[in-house]
C-alpha positions in Angstrom: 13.4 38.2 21.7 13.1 37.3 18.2 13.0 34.6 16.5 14.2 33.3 12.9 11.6 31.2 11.4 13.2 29.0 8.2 11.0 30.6 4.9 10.3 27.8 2.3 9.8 29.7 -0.9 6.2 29.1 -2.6 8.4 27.6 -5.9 10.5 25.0 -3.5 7.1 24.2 -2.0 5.3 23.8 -5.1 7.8 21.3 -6.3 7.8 18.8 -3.3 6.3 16.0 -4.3 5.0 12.8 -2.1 4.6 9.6 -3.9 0.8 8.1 -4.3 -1.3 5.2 -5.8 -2.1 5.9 -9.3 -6.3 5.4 -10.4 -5.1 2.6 -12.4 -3.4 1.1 -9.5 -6.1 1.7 -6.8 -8.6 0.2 -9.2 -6.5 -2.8 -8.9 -6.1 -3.1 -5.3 -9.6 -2.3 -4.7 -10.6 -5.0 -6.8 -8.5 -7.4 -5.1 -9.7 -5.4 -1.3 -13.6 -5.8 -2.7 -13.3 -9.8 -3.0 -11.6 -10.2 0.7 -14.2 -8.3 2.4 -17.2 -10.2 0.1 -15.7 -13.0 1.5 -15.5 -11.8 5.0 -11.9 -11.8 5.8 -11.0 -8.4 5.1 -13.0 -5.6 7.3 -11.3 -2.1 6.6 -8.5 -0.5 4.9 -6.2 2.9 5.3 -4.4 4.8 2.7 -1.3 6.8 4.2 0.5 8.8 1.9 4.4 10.1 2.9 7.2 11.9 0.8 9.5 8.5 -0.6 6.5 6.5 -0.3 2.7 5.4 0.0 0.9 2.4 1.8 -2.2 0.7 1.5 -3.0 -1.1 4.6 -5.9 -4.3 5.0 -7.1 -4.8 8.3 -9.0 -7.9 9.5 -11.3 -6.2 12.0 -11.6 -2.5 12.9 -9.3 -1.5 15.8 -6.4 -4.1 14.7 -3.3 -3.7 13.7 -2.6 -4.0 9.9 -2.7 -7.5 8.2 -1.4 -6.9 5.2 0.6 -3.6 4.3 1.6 -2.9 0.0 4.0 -0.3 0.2 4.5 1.6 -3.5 8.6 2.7 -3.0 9.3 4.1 -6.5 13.0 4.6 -5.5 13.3 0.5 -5.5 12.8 -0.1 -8.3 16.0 -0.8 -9.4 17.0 -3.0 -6.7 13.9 -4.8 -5.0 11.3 -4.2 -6.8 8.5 -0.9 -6.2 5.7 -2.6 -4.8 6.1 -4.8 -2.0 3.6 -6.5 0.4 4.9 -6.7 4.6 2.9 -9.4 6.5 1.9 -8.5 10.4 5.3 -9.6 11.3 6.9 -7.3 9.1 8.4 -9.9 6.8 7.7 -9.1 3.1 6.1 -11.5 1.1 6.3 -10.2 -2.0 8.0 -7.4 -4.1 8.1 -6.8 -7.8 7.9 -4.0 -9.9 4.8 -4.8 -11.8 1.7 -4.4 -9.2 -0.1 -7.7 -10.4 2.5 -9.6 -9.9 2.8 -8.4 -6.1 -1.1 -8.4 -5.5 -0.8 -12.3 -7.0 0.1 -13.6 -3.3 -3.9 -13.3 -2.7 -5.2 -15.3 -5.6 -4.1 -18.4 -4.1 -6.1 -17.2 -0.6 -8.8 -16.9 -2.9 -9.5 -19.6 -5.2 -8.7 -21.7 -1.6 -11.6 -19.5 -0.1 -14.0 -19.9 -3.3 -13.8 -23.6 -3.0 -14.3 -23.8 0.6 -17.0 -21.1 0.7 
């Protein structure tokens, strides 16, 4: 029996691209991450990368399900906005196109956590 096996040409392969964090971007995610966990209230973190888009998930303890999830959808950006950040519900909190603004929903968690800490 034989079989037909699809061939991808090397140029068609070459040219698929999967969306990912920029340095500049992960510099300011980390930076946000780096306070949490100083603070104790963010343990661990996973990066997955996929074809339309790329996650960066926070979780509180290791072995949990995802607290926080910012999702960087470059085809959104248009209508929602490209970064958004999805709760543990799966209710976004906040999308906008510029990253600062989206990662903005912590500072209020932590000036509240400076004070009381």
């Amino acid at each position: 029996m034989l079989f037909n096996h699809p061939v991808i040409s090397q140029e068609k392969f070459l040219s698929y691209e999967k969306v990912c964090f920029e340095k500049r971007e992960l510099n300011k995610i980390l930076n946000v991450y780096g306070r949490m966990v100083s603070l104790g209230e963010w343990r661990d973190y996973s990066i997955s990368i996929f074809r339309d888009h790329a996650v960066f998930s926070i979780y509180k303890g290791y072995g949990e399900s995802a607290l926080y999830t910012l999702e960087k959808r470059p085809k959104s950006i248009k209508r929602n906005g490209k970064f958004s950040i999805v709760g543990v519900d799966g209710a976004i909190l906040k999308r906008a196109n510029d990253l600062e603004i989206t990662l903005s929903i912590f500072s209020r968690k932590l000036i509240k956590l400076y004070k009381t800490g």
